[in-house]
ROBATOR-708774 format. One record per residue: chain; residue in three letters; z, y, x of N, C-alpha, C in turn. Coordinates in nm, 3 decimals, decimal comma. Each point is the difference from the previous one (the first is absolute). Layout:
residues N
r cadena=A; residuo=ALA; npz=Z; npy=Y; npx=X; capz=Z; capy=Y; capx=X; cpz=Z; cpy=Y; cpx=X $
...
This chain:
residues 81
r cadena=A; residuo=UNK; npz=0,000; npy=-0,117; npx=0,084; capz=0,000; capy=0,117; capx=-0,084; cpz=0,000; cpy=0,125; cpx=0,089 $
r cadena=A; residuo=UNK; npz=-0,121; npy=0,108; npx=0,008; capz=0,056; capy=0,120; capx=0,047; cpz=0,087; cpy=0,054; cpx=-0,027 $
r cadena=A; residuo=UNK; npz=0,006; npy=0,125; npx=0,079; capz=0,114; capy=0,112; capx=-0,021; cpz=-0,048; cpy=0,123; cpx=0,095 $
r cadena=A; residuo=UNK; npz=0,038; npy=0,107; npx=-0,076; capz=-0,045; capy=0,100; capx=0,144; cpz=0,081; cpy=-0,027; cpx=0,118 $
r cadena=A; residuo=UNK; npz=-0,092; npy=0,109; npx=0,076; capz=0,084; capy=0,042; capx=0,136; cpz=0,059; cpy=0,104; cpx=-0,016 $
r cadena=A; residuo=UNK; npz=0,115; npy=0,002; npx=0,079; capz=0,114; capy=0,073; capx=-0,022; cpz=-0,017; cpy=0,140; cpx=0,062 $
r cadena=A; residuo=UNK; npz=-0,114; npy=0,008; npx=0,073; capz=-0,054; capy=0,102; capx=0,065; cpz=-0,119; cpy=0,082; cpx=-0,080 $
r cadena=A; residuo=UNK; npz=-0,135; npy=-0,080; npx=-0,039; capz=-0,047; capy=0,062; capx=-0,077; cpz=-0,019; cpy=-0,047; cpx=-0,147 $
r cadena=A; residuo=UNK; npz=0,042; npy=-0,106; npx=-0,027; capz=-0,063; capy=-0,024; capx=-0,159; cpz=-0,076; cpy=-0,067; cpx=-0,036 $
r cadena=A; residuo=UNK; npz=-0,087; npy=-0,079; npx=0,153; capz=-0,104; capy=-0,072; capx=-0,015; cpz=0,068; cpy=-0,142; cpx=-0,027 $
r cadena=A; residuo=UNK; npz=-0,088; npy=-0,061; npx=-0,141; capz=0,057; capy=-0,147; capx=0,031; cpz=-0,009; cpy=-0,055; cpx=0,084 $
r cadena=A; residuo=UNK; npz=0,126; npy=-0,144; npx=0,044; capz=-0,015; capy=-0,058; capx=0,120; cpz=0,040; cpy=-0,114; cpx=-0,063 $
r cadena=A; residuo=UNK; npz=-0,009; npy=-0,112; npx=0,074; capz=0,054; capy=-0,166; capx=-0,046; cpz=0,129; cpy=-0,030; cpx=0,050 $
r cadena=A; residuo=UNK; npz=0,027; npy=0,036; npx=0,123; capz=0,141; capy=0,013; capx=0,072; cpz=0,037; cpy=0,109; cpx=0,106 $
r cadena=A; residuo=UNK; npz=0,119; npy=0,012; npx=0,042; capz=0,010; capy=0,078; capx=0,095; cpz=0,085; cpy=0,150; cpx=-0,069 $
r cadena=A; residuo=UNK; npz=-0,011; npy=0,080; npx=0,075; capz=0,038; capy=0,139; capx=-0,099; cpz=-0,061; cpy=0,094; cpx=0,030 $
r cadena=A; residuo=UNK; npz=-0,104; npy=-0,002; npx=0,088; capz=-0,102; capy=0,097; capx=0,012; cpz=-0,116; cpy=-0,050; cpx=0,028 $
r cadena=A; residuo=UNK; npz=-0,161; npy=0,033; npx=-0,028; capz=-0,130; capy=-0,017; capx=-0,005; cpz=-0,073; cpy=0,020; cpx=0,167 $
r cadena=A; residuo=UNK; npz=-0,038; npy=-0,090; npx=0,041; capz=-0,107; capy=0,006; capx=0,091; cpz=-0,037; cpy=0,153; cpx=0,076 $
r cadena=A; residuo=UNK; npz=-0,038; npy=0,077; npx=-0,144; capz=-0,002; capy=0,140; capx=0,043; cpz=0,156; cpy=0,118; cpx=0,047 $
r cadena=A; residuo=UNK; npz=0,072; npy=-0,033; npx=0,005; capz=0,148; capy=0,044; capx=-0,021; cpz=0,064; cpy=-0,052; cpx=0,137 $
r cadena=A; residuo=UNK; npz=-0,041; npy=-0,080; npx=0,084; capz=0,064; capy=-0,079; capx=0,091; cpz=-0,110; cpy=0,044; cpx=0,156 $
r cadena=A; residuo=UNK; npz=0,039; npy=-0,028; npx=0,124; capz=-0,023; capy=0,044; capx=0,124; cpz=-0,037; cpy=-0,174; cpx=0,079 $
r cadena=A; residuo=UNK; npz=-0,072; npy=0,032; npx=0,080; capz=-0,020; capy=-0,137; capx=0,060; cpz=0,101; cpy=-0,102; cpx=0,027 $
r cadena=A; residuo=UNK; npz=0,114; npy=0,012; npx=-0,004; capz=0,119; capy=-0,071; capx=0,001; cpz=0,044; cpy=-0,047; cpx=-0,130 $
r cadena=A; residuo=UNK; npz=-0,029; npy=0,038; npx=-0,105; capz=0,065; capy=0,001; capx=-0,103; cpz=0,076; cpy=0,125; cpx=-0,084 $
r cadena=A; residuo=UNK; npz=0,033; npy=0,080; npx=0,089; capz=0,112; capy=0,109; capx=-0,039; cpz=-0,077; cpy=0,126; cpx=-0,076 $
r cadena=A; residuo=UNK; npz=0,100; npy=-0,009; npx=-0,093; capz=-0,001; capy=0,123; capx=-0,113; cpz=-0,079; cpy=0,104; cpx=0,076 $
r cadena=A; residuo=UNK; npz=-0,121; npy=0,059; npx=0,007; capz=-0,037; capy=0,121; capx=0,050; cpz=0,120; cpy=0,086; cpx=0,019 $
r cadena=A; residuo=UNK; npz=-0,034; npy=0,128; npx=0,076; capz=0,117; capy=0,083; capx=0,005; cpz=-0,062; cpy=0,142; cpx=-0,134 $
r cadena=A; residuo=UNK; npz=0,101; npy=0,027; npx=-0,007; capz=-0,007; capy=0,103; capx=-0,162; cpz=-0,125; cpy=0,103; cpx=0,010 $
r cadena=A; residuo=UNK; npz=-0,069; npy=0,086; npx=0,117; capz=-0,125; capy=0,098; capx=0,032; cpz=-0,110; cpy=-0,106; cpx=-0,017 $
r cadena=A; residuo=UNK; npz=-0,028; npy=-0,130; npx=0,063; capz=-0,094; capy=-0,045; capx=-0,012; cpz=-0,018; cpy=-0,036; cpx=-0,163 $
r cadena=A; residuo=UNK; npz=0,124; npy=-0,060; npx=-0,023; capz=-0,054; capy=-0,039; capx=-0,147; cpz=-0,039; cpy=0,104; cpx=-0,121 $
r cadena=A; residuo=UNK; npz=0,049; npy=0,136; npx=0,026; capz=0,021; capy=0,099; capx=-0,065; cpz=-0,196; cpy=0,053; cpx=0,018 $
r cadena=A; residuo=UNK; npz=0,016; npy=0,000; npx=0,130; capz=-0,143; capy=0,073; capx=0,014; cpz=-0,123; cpy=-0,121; cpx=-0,040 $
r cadena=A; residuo=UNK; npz=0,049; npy=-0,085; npx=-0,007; capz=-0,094; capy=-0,107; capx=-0,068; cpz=-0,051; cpy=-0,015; cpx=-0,111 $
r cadena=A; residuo=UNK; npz=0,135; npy=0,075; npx=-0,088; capz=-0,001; capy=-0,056; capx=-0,158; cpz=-0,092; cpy=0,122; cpx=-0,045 $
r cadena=A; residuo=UNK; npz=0,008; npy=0,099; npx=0,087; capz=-0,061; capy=0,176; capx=-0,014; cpz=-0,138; cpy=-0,014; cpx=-0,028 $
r cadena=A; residuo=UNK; npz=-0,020; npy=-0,058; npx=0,168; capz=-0,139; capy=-0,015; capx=-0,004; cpz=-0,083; cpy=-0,112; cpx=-0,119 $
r cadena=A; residuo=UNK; npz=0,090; npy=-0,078; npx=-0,030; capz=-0,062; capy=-0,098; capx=-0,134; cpz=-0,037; cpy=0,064; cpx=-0,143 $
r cadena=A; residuo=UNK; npz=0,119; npy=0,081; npx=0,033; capz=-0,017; capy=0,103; capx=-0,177; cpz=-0,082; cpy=0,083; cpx=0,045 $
r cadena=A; residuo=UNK; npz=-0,034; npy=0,083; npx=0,077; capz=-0,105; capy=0,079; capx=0,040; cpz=-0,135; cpy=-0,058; cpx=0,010 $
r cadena=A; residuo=UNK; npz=-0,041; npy=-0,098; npx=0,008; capz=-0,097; capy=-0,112; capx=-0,021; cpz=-0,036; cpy=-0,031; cpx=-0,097 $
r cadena=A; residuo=UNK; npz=0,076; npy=-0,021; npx=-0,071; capz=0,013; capy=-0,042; capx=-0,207; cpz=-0,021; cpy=0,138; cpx=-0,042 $
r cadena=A; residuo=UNK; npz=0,014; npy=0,120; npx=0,008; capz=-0,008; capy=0,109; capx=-0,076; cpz=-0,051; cpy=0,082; cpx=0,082 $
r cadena=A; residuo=UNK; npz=-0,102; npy=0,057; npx=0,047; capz=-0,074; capy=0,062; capx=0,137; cpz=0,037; cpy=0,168; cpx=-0,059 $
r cadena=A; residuo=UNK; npz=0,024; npy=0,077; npx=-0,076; capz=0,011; capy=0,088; capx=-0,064; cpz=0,205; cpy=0,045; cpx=-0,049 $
r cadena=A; residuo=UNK; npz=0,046; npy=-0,126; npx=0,117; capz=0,170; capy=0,042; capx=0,000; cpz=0,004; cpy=0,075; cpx=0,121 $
r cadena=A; residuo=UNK; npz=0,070; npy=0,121; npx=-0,027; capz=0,060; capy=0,050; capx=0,137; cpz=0,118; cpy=-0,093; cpx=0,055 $
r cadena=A; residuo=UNK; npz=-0,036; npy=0,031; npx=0,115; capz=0,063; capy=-0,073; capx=0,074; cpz=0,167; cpy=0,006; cpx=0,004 $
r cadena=A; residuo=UNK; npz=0,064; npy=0,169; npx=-0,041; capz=0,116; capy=-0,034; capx=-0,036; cpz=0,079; cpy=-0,023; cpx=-0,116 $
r cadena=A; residuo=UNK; npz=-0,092; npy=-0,034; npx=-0,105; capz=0,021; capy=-0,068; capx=-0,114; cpz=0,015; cpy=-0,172; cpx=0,065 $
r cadena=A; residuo=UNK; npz=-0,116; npy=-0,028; npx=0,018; capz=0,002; capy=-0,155; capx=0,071; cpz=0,125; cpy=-0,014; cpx=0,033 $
r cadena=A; residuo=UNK; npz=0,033; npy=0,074; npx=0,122; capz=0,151; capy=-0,002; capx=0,084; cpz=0,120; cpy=-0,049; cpx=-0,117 $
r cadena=A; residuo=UNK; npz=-0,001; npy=0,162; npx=-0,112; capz=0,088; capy=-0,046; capx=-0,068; cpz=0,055; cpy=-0,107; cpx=-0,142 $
r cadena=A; residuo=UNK; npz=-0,131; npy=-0,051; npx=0,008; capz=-0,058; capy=-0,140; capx=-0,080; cpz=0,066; cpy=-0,098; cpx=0,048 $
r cadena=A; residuo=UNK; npz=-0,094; npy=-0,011; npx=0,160; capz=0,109; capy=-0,115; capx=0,029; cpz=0,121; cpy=0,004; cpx=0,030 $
r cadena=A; residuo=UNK; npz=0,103; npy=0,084; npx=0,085; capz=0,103; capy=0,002; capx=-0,054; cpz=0,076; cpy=0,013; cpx=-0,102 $
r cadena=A; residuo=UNK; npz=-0,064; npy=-0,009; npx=-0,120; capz=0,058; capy=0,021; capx=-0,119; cpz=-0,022; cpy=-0,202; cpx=-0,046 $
r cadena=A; residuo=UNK; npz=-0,131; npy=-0,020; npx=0,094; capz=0,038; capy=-0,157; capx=-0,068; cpz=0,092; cpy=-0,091; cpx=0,074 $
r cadena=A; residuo=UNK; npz=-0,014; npy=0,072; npx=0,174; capz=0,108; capy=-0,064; capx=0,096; cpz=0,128; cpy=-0,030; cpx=-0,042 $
r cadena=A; residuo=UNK; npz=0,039; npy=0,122; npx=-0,073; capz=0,150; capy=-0,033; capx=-0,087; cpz=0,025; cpy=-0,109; cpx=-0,092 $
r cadena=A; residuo=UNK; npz=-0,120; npy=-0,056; npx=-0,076; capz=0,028; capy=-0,113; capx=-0,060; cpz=0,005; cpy=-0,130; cpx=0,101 $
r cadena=A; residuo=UNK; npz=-0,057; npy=-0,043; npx=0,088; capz=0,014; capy=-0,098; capx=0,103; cpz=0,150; cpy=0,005; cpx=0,069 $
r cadena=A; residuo=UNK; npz=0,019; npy=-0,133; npx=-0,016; capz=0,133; capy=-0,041; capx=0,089; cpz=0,030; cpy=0,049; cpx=0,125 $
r cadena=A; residuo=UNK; npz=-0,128; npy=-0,040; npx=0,068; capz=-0,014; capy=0,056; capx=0,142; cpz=0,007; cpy=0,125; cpx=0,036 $
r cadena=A; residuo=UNK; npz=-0,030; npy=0,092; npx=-0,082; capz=0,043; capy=0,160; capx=0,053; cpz=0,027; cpy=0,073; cpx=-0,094 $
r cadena=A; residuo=UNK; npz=0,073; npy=-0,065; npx=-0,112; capz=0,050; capy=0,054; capx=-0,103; cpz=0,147; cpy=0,128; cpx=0,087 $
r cadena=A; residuo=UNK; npz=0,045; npy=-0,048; npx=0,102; capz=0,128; capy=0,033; capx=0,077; cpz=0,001; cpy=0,104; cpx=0,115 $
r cadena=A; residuo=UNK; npz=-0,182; npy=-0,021; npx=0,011; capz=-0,023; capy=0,064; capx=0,119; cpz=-0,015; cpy=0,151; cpx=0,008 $
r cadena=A; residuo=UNK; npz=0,076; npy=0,047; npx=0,100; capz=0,045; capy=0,165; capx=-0,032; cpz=-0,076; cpy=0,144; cpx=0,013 $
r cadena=A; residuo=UNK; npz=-0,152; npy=-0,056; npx=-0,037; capz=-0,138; capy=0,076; capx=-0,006; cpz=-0,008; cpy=-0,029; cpx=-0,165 $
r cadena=A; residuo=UNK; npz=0,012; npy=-0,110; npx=-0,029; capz=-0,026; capy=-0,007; capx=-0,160; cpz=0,149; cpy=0,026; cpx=-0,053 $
r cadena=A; residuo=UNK; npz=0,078; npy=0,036; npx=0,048; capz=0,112; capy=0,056; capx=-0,113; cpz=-0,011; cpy=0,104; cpx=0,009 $
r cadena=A; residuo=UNK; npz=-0,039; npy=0,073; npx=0,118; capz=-0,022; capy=0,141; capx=0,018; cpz=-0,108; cpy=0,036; cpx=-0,114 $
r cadena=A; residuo=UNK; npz=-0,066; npy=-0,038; npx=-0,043; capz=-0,159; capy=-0,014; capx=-0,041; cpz=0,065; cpy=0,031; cpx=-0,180 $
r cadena=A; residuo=UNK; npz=0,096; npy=-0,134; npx=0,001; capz=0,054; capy=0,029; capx=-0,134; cpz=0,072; cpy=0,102; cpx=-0,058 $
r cadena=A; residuo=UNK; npz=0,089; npy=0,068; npx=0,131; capz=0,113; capy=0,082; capx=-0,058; cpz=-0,100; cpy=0,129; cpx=-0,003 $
r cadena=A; residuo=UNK; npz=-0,083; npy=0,008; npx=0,052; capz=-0,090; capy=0,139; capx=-0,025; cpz=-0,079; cpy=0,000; cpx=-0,032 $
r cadena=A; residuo=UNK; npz=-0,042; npy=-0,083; npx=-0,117; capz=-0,069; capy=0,013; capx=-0,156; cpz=0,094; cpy=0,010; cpx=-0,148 $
């Protein structure tokens, strides 16, 4: 049975983060790479988003993920909206 990843949302079969979310070792990306990743994806899907809308998109979805629900760029992100 899938389930997302705890990082982005993508279903996965096991594990707690997706193929895309992880570093040649295995390990959780670190929080800029994944951040500037998810940017450039929504900026891809919608060619006509500014870019600091994008920004604050995905940190607005980062907060729902386990993985950086805590992390102190996305609380910042929250308390000043």
């Amino acid at each position: 049975m899938k389930h997302p990843c705890e990082s982005c949302g993508m279903p996965i079969d096991n594990g707690c983060y997706c193929t895309y979310c992880v570093d040649a070792q295995g390990n959780l990306q670190d929080f800029e790479t994944r951040f500037e990743r998810m940017v450039q994806w929504a900026l891809r899907e919608d060619t006509s988003l500014p870019r600091a809308q994008a920004e604050a998109n995905t940190l607005a979805y980062m907060a729902r993920m386990p993985a950086w629900a805590q992390h102190p760029r996305v609380i910042a992100a929250q308390t000043a909206s």
